[in-house]
N, C-alpha and C positions, 0 to 999 in steps of 0.2 A: 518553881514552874519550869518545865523543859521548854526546849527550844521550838520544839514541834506544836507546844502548847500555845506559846505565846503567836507564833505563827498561824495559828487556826481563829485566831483573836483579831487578826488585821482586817480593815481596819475600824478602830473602834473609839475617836474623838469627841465624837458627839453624844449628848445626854439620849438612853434613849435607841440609839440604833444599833442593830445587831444585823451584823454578814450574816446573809442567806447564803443557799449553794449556789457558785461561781464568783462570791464577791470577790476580790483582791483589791490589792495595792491603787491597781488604774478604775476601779469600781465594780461593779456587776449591780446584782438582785438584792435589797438592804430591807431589813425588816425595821420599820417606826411605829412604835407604838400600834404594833401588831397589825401591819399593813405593808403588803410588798412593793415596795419604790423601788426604779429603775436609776442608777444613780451615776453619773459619768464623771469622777471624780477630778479631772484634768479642764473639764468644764469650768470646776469654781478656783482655780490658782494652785491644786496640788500637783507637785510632782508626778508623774507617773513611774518613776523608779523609787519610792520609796512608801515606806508603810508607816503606820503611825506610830510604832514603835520605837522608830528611832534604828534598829539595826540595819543588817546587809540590807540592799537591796537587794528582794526575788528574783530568782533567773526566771528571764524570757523564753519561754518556747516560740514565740512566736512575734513577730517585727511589730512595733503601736499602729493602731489603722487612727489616719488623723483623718479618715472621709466624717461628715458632718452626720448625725441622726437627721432622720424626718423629721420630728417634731421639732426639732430645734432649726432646723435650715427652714419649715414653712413660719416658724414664730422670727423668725430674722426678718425673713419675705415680710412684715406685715399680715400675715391672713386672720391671727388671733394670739392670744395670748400662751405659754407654753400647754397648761393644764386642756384648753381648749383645741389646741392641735391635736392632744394627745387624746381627747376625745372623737376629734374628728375619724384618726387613723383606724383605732378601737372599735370606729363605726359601722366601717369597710366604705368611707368615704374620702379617702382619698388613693390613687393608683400611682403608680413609675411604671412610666415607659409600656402605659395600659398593661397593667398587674394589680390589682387591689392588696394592697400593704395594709396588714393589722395589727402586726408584732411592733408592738414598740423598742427601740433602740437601734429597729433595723437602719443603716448607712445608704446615702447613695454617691453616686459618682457625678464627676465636672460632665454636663451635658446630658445628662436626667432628665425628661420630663414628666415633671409631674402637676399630677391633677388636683383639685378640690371638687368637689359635684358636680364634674367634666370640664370645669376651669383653670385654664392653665397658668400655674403659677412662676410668674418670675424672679427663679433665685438669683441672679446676678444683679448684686444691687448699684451695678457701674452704669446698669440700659438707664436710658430717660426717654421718655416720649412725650411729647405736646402736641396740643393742635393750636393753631394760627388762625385767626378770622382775616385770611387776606384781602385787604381792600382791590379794588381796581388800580390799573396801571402799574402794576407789582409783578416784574417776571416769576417764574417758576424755578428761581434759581440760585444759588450761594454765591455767585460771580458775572453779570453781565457784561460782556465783552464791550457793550455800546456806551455801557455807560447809563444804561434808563436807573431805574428803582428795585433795586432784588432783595434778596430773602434778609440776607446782612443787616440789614434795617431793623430787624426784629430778635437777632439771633446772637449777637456780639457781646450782648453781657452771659449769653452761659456761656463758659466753661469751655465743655466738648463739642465737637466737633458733632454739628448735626445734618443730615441727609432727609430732603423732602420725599416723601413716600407718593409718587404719583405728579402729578402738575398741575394745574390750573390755569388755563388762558391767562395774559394779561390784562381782557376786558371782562373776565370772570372772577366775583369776588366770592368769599367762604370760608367751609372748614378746609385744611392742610395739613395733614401731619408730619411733624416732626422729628428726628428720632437719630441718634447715636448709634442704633442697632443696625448694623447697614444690611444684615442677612434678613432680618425683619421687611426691612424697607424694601428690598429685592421682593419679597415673597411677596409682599401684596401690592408691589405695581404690575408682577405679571400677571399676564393674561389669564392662565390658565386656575390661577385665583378665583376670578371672576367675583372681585370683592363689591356687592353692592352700593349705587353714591344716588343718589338723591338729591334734587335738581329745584327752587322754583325758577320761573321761568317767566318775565313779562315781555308777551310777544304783541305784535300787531296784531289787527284786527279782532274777529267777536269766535271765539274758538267754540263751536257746536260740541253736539254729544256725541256726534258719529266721527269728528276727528279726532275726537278721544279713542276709540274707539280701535280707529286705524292705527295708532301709534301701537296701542297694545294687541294689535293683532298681525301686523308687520307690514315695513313698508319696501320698497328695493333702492337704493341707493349704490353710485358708480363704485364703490368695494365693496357690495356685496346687500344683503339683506339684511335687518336690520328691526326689531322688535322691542316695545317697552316691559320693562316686566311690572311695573303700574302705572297708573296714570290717569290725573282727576285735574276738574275742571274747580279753582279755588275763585271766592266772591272777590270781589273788592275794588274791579277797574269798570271803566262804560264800555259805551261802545269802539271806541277807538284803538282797544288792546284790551288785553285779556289775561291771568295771571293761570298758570299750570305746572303743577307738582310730576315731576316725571323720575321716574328712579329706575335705573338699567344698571349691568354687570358689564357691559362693555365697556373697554378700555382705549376705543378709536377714536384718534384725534378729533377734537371738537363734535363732537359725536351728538349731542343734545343738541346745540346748532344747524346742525345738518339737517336733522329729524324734523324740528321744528318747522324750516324752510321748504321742507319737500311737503309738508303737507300746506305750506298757504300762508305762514306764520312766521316771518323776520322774527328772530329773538331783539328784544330791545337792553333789557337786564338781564344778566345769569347770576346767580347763587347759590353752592352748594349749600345744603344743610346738613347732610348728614354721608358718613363714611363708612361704612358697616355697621360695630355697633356704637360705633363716636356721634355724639347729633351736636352739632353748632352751640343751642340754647341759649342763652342770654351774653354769648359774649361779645363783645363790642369791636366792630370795625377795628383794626390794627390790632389788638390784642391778644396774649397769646399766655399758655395758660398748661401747667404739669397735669399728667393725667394723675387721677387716682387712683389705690394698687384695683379695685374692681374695672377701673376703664381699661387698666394695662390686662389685669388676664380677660377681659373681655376681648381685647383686640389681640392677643397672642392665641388664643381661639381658635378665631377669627382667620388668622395666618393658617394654623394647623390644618383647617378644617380642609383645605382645597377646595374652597370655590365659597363662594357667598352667596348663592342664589336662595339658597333654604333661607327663612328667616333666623337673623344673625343674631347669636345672645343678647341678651340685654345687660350696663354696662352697671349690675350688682355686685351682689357680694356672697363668694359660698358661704356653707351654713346653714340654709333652710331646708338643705335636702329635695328641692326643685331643679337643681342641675344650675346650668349658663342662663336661663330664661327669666331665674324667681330669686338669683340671690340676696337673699336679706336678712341673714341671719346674726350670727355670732363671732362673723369674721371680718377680720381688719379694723381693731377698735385702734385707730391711733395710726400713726404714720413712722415708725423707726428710725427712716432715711431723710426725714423732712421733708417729703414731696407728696405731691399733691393735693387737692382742698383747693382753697378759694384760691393760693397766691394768682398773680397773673402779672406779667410785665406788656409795656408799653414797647 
């Protein structure tokens, strides 16, 4: 057998598979049992300078690209299994940098965004996010100068270094989030965000239908004016105070307080429940808790979108080909990185 012969044969280890056109040394297009696999040969431990021959190694025309495939950067991500990515991609469901990508093996680059059913998924498996049900008398802070009760309390057994996304009074208890990501946390404590938060509220006195009414229809206050974007009247107090769900885009200090006051109503209790697409749920006073990869590309979204007044994803899973609102599909079986699911620290 010639040299040229043997060399048209690389590589050829396995029972079974035969180089298609572009296979080589570092992989390509492999025929198995008469079925085209895309196969990345550097992936499962082989060299990419050598073939399976055993002889020279092939000269390079061209330098190794170590960028990552699609399929394999969203199966690291968590979003599904490899085979299941690669249906995803196949499907024309998932995009980079808003492009719909279908070719499989295509590469992307550090700073990529990409999507699943318009959810943005996050490749860098170093970000962490949590949310915190911060009690009362709890600054908004990683370091209180005075000395009160701040974030630290809750925050000292992880690891990295995390940044509160936004504040919360100190006589306001709730959802907080969390996050290592500080370009994150920037994006949605500004303004121009306008990330929806969600409010109840036990205020004094017996709160009517028409002061409901006024909050979401605007009232004026000393910076300016000032509107609910909902706002209901919830059962459960007498006459003495009165319990109300309010949810605004606004970022102005003590902002719900204010609101409340101007129309007749001392706030007595405040507590967030919900922060875009994050809702409190069943988590307990002081505790605090990894998001799941569907709450994380729910909330990186969420960042993207510019502004959160639309109604904000919901915190699923791509897959079902419903987009950010219905995911519940075939993605994210299992957790790669160990995060998220029930854990939650004290």
């Amino acid at each position: 057998m010639s040299r040229s012969d043997d060399a048209r044969r690389e590589p050829r280890d396995a029972e079974g598979v035969e180089p298609a056109r572009g296979a080589g040394a570092s992989g390509g297009e492999f025929t198995v049992d008469g079925q085209a696999v895309d196969i990345d040969l550097a992936e499962w431990g082989w060299p990419a300078d050598r073939g399976s021959g055993g002889g020279e190694a092939p000269v390079r025309d061209e330098p190794a690209d170590d960028r990552p495939r699609l399929q394999k950067a969203l199966a690291h991500a968590g979003v599904a299994s490899r085979r299941a990515c690669e249906a995803l991609i196949t499907g024309g469901r998932v995009t980079v940098n808003g492009a719909v990508v279908r070719e499989l093996g295509s590469r992307i680059d550090p700073g990529d965004e990409v999507r699943v059913d318009g959810v943005v998924v996050q490749l860098d498996a170093s970000k962490r996010y949590f949310v915190l049900n911060k009690p009362r008398g709890v600054v908004s802070t990683m370091s209180d100068e005075h000395g009160r009760r701040d974030l630290r309390e809750f925050t000292d057994r992880i690891d990295d270094r995390l940044y509160n996304v936004g504040r919360l009074d100190t006589d306001t208890s709730g959802l907080l989030v969390l996050t290592n990501d500080g370009d994150l946390a920037h994006k949605l404590a500004h303004p121009k965000f306008g990330v929806q938060k969600t409010y109840i509220a036990k205020v004094s006195g017996r709160v009517t239908p028409a002061t409901i009414q006024r909050l979401k229809t605007g009232i004026e206050l000393e910076d300016g004016p000032i509107h609910a974007d909902a706002a209901k009247l919830l059962p459960g107090e007498g006459g003495r105070s009165s319990l109300v769900e309010i949810t605004l885009h606004s970022g102005r200090n003590r902002i719900v307080r204010r609101m409340l006051a101007a129309v007749g109503h001392p706030v007595e209790e405040l507590v967030r429940r919900r922060f875009g697409p994050l809702n409190l749920g069943t988590l307990r006073l002081g505790e605090m808790r990894e998001l799941s990869d569907a709450e994380r590309g729910a909330l990186l979204t969420a960042a993207e979108g510019g502004g959160g007044r639309r109604r904000p994803p919901s915190a699923g899973r791509p897959g079902d080909g419903k987009g950010a609102k219905g995911m519940r599909g075939i993605a994210a079986r299992g957790n790669p990185h160990g995060r998220g699911g029930p854990r939650k620290t004290r």
